[in-house]
N, CA, C and O atoms as a DFTB+ gen file, in Angstrom:
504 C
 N C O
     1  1       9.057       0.305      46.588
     2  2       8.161      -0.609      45.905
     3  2       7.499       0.079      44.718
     4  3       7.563      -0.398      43.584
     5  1       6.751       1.408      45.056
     6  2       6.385       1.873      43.668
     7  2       7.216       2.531      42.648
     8  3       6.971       2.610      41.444
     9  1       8.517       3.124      43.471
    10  2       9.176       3.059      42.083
    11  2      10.190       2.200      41.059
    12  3      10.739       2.574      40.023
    13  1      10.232       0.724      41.840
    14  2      10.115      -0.079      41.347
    15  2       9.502      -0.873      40.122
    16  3      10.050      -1.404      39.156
    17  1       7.708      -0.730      40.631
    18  2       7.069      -0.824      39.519
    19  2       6.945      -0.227      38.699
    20  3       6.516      -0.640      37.622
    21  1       7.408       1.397      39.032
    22  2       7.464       2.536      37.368
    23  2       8.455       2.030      36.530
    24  3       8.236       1.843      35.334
    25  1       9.477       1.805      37.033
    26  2      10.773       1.576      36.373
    27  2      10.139       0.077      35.257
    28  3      10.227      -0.132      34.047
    29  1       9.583      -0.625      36.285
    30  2       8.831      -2.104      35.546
    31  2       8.231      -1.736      34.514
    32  3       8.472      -2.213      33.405
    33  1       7.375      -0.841      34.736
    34  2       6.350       0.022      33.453
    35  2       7.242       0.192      32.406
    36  3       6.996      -0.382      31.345
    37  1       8.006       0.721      32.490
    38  2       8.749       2.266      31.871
    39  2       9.491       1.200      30.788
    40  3       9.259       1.201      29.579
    41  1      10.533       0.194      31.549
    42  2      10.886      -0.684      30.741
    43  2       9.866      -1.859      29.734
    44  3      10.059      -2.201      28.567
    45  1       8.915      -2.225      30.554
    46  2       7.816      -3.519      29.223
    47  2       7.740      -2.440      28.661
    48  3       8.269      -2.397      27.551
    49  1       7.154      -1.326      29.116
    50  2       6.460      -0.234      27.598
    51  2       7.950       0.005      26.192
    52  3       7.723      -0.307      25.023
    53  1       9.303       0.563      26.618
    54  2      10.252       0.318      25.689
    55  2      10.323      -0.884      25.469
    56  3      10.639      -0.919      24.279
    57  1      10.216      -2.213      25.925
    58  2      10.914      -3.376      24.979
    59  2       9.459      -3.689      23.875
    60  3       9.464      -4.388      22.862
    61  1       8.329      -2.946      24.447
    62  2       6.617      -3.250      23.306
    63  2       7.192      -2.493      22.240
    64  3       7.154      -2.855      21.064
    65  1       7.936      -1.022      22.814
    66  2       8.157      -0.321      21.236
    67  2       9.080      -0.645      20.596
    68  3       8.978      -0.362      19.402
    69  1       9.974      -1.140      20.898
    70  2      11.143      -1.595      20.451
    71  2      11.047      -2.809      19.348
    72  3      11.535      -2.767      18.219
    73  1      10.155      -4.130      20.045
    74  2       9.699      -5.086      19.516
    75  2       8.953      -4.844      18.071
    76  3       9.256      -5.271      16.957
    77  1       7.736      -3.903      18.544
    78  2       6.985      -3.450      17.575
    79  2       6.871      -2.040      16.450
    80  3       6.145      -1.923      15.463
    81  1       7.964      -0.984      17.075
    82  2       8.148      -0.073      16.327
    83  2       7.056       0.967      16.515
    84  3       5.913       0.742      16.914
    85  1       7.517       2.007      16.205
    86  2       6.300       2.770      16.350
    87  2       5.607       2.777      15.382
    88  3       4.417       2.881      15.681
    89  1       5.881       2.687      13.912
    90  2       4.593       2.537      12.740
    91  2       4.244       1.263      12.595
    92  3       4.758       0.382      13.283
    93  1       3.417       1.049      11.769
    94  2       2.937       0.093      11.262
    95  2       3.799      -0.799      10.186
    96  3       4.662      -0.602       9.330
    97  1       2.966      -2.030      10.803
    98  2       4.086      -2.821       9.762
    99  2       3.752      -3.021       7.976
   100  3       4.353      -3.574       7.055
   101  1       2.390      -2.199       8.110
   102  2       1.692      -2.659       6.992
   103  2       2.071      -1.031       5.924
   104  3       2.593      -0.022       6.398
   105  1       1.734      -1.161       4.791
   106  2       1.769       0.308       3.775
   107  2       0.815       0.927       4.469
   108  3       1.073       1.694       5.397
   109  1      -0.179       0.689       4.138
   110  2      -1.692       1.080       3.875
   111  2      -2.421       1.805       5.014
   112  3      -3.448       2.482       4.970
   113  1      -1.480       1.431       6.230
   114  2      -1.909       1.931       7.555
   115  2      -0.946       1.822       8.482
   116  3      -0.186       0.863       8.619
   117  1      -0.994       3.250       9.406
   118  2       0.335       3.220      10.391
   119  2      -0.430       3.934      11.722
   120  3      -1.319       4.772      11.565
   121  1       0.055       3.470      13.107
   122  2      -0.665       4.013      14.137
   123  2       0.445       4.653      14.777
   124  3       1.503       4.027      14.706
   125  1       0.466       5.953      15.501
   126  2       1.696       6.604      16.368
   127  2       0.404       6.142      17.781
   128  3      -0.773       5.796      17.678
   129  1       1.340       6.353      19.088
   130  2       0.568       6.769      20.221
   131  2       1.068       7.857      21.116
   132  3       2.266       7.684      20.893
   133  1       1.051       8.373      21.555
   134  2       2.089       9.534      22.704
   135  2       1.132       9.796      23.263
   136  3       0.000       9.857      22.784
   137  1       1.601      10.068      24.830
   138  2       2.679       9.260      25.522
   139  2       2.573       8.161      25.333
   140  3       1.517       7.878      24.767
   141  1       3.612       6.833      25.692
   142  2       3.409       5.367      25.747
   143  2       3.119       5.137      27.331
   144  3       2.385       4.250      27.765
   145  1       3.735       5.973      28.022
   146  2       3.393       5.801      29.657
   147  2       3.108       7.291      29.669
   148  3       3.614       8.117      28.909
   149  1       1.824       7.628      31.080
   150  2       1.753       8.471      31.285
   151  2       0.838       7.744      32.571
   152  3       0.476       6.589      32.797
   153  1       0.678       9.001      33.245
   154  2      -0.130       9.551      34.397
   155  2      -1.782       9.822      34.862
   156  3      -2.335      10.919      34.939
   157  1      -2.444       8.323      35.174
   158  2      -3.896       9.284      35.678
   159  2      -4.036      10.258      36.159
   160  3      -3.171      10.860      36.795
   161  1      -5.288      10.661      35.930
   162  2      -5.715      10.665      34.095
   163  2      -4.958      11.211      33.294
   164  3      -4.147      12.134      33.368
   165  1      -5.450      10.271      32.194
   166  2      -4.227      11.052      31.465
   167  2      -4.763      11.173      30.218
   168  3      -5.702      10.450      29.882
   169  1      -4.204      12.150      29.342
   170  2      -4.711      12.186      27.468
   171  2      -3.773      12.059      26.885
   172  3      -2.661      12.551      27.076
   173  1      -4.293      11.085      25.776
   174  2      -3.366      10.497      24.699
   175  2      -3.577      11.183      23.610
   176  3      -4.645      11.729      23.333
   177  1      -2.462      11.192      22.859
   178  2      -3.417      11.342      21.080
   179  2      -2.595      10.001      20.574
   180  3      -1.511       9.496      20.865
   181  1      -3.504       9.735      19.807
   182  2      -3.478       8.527      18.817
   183  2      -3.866       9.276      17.284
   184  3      -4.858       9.987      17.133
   185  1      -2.803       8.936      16.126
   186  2      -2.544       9.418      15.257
   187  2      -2.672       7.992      14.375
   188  3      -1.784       7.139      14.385
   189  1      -3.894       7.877      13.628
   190  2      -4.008       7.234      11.895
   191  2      -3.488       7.840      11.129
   192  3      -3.614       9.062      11.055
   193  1      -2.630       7.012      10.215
   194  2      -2.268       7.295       8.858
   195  2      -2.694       6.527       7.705
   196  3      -2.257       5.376       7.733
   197  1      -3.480       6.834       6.606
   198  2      -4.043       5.559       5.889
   199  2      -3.660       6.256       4.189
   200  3      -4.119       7.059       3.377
   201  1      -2.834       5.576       4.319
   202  2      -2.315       5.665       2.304
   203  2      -3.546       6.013       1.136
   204  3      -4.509       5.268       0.952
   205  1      -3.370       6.957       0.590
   206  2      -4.998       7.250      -0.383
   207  2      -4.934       5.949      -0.822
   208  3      -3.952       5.207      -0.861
   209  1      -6.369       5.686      -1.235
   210  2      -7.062       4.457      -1.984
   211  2      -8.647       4.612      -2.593
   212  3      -9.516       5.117      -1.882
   213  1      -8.779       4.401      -3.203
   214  2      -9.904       4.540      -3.691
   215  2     -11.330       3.806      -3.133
   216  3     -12.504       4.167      -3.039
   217  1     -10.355       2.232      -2.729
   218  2     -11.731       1.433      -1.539
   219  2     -11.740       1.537      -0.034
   220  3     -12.273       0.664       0.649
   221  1     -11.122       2.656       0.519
   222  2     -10.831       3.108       1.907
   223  2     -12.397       3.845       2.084
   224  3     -12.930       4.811       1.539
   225  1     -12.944       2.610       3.409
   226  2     -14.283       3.016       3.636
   227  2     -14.522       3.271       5.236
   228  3     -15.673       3.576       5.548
   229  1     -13.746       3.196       6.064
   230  2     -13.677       2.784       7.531
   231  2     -12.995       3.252       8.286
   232  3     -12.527       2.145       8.553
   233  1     -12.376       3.992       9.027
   234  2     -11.512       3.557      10.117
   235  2     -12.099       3.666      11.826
   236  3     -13.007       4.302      12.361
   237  1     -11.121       2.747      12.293
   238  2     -11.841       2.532      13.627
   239  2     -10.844       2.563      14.475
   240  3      -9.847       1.855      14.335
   241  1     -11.006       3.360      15.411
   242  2      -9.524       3.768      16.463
   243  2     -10.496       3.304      18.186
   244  3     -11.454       3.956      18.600
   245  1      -9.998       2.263      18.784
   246  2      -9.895       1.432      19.798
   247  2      -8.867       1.968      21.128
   248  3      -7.716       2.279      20.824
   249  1      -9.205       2.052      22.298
   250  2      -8.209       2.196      23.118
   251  2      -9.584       0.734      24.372
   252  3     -10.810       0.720      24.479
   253  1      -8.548      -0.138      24.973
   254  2      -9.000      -0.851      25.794
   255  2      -8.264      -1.348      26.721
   256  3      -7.196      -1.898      26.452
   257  1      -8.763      -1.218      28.060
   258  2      -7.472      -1.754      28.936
   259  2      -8.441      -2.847      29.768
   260  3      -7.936      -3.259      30.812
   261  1      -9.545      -3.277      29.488
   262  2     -10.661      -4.679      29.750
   263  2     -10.897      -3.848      30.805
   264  3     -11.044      -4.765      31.613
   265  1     -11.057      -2.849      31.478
   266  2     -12.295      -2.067      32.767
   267  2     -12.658      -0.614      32.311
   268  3     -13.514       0.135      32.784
   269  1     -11.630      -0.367      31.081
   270  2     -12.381       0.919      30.428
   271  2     -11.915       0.840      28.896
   272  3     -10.961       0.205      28.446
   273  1     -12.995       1.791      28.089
   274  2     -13.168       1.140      26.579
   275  2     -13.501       2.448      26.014
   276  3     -14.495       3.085      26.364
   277  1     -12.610       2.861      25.086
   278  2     -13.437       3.955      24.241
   279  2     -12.938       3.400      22.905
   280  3     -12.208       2.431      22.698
   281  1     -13.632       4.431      21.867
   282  2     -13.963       3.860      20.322
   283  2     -13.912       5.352      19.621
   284  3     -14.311       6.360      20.204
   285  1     -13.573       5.351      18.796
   286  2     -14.228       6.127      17.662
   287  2     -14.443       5.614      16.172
   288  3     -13.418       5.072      15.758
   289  1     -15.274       5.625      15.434
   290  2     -15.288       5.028      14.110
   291  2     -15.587       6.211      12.930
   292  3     -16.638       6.846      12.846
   293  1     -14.454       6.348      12.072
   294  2     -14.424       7.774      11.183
   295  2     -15.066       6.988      10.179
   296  3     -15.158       5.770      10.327
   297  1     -15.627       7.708       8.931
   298  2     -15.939       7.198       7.653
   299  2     -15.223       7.979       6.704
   300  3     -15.137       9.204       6.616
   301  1     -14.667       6.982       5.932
   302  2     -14.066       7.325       5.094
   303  2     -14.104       7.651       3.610
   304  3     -14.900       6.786       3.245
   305  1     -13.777       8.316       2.519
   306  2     -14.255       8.931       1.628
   307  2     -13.122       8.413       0.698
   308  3     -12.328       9.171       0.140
   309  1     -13.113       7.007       0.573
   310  2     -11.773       6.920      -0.418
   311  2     -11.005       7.146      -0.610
   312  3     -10.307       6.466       0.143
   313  1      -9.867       8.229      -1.679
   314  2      -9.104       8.505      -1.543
   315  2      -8.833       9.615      -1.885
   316  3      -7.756       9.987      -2.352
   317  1     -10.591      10.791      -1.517
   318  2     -11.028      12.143      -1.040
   319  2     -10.889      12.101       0.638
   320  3     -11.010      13.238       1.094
   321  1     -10.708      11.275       1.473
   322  2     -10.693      10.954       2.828
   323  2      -9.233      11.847       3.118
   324  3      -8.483      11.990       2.153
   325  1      -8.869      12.396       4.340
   326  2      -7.753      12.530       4.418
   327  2      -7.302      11.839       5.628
   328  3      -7.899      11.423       6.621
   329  1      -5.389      11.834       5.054
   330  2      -4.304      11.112       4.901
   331  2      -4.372      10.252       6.740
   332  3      -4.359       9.092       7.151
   333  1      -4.448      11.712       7.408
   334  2      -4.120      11.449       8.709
   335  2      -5.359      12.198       9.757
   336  3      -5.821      13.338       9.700
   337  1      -5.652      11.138      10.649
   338  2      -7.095      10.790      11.561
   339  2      -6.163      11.200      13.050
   340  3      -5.223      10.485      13.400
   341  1      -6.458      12.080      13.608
   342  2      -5.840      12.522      14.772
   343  2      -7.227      12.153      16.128
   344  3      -8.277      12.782      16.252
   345  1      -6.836      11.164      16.831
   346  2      -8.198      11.411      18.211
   347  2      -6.906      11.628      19.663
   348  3      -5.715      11.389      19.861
   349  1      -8.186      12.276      20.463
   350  2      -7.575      12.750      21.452
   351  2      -8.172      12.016      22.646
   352  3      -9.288      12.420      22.972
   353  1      -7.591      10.890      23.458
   354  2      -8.380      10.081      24.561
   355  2      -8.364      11.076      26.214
   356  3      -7.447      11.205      27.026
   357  1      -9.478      11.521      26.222
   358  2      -9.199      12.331      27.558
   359  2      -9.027      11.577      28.440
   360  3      -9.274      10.399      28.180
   361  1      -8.653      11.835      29.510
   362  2      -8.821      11.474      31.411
   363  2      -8.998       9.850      31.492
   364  3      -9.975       9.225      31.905
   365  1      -7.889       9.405      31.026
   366  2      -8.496       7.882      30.579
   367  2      -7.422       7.217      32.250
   368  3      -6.441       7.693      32.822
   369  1      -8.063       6.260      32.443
   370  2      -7.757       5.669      34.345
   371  2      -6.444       5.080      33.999
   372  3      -5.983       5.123      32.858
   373  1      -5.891       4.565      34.942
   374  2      -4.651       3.400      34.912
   375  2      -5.224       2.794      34.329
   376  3      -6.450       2.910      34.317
   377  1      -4.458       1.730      33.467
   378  2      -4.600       0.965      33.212
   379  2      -3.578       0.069      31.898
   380  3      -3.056       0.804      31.060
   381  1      -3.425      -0.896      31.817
   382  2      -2.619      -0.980      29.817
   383  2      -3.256      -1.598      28.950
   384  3      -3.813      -2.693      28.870
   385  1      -3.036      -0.434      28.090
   386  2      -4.363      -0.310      27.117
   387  2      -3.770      -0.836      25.990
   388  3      -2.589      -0.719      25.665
   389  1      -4.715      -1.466      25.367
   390  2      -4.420      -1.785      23.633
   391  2      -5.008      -1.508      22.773
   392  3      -6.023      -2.081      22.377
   393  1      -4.162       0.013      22.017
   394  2      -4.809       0.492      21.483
   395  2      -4.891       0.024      19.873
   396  3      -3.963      -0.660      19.442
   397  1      -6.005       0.391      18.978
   398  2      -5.838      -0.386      17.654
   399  2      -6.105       0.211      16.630
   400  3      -7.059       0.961      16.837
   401  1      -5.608       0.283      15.237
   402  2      -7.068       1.040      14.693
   403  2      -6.736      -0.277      13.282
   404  3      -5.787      -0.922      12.837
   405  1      -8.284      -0.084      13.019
   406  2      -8.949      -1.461      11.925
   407  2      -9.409      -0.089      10.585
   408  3     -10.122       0.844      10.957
   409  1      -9.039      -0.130       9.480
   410  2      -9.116       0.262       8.114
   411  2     -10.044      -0.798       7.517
   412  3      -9.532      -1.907       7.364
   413  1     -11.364      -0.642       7.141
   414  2     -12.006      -1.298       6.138
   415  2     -12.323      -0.801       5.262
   416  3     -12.694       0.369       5.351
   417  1     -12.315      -1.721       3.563
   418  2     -12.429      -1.265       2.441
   419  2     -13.502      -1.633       1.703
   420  3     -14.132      -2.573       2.187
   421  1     -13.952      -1.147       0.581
   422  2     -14.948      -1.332       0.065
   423  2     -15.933      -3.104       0.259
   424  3     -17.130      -3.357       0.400
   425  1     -14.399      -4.186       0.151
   426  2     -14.993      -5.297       0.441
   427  2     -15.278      -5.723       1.795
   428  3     -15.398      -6.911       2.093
   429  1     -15.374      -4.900       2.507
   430  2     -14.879      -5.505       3.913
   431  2     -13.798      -6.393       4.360
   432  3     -13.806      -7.203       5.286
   433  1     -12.790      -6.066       3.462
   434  2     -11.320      -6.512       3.898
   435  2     -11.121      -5.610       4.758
   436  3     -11.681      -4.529       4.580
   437  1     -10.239      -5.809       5.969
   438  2      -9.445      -5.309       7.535
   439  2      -8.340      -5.573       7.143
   440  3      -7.904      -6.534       6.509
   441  1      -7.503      -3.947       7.866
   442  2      -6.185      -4.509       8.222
   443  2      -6.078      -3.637       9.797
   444  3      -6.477      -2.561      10.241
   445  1      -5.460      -4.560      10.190
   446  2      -5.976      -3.920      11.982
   447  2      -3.841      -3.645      12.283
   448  3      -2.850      -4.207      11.817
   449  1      -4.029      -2.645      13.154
   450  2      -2.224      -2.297      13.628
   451  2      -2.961      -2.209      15.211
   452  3      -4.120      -1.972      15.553
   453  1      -1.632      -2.537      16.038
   454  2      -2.205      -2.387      17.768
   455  2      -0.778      -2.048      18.048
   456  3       0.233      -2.440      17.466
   457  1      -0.911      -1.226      19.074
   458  2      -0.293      -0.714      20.262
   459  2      -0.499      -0.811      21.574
   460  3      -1.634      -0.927      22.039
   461  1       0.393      -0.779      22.177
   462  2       0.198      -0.984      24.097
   463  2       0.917       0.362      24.244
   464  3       1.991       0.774      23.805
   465  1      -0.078       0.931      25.042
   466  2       0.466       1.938      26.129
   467  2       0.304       1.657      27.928
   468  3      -0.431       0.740      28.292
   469  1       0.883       2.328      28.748
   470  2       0.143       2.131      29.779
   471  2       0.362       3.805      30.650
   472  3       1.287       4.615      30.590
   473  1      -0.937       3.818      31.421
   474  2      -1.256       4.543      32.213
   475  2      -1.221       4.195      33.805
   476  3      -1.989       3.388      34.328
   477  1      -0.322       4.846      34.421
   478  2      -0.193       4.688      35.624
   479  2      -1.336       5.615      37.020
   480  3      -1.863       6.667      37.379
   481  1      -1.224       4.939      37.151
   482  2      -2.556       5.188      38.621
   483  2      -1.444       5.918      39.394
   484  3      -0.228       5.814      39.231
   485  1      -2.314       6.892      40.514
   486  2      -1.593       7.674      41.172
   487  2      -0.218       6.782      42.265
   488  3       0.830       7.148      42.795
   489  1      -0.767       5.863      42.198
   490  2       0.236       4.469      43.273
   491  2       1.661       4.174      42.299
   492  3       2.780       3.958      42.764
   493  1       1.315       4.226      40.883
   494  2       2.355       3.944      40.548
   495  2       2.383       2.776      39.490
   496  3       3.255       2.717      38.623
   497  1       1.120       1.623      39.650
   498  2       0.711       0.857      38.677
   499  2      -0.314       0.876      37.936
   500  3      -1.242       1.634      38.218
   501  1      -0.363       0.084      36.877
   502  2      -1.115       0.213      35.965
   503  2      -2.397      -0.147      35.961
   504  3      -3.085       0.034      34.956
């Protein structure tokens, strides 16, 4: 039964990357995640990439699986800011998370990219 459900994991998580790719669909902003599955607890890094610009004022990197929530919000320095925003999610529970990160610019225009990862609980689900 539970390795059943890994295999269940293992596969939605490839057909999310597959579907969605690992970069971004947009120029201006691209999100990596690694691992896409892993092991409570577990640490991720989540990797921003944001194209220089001159109205790059924001970024905001999201991991949420609706019973646990972390955030970070960088400020950005235009297109003195650099390229690529590396965070590291420690000891984070089972769960499948959607992770995001939102780029705002001088006008408060957003462009938001999301990812699903999931983290498996010692049982085997998410």
């Amino acid at each position: 039964m539970m390795h059943s459900r890994l295999i269940l994991a293992i596969v939605t998580t490839i057909g999310l990357i597959t579907a969605g790719g690992e970069m971004a669909a947009t120029e201006k902003l691209s999100l990596h995640v690694t691992p896409n599955v892993s092991s409570a607890p577990s640490t991720v890094m989540v990797k921003a990439t944001v194209a220089k610009d001159t109205d790059n004022r924001w970024l905001l990197i999201e991991a949420d699986s609706g019973s646990f929530y972390r955030s970070s919000a960088i400020q950005l320095d235009g297109d003195k800011a650099p390229s690529v925003t590396e965070i590291r999610l420690r000891n984070l529970p089972g769960g499948q998370y959607g992770v995001s990160a939102v780029l705002r610019n001088s006008l408060g225009e957003e462009i938001t990219v999301r990812r699903t990862m999931i983290v498996l609980s010692r049982f085997g689900e998410p």
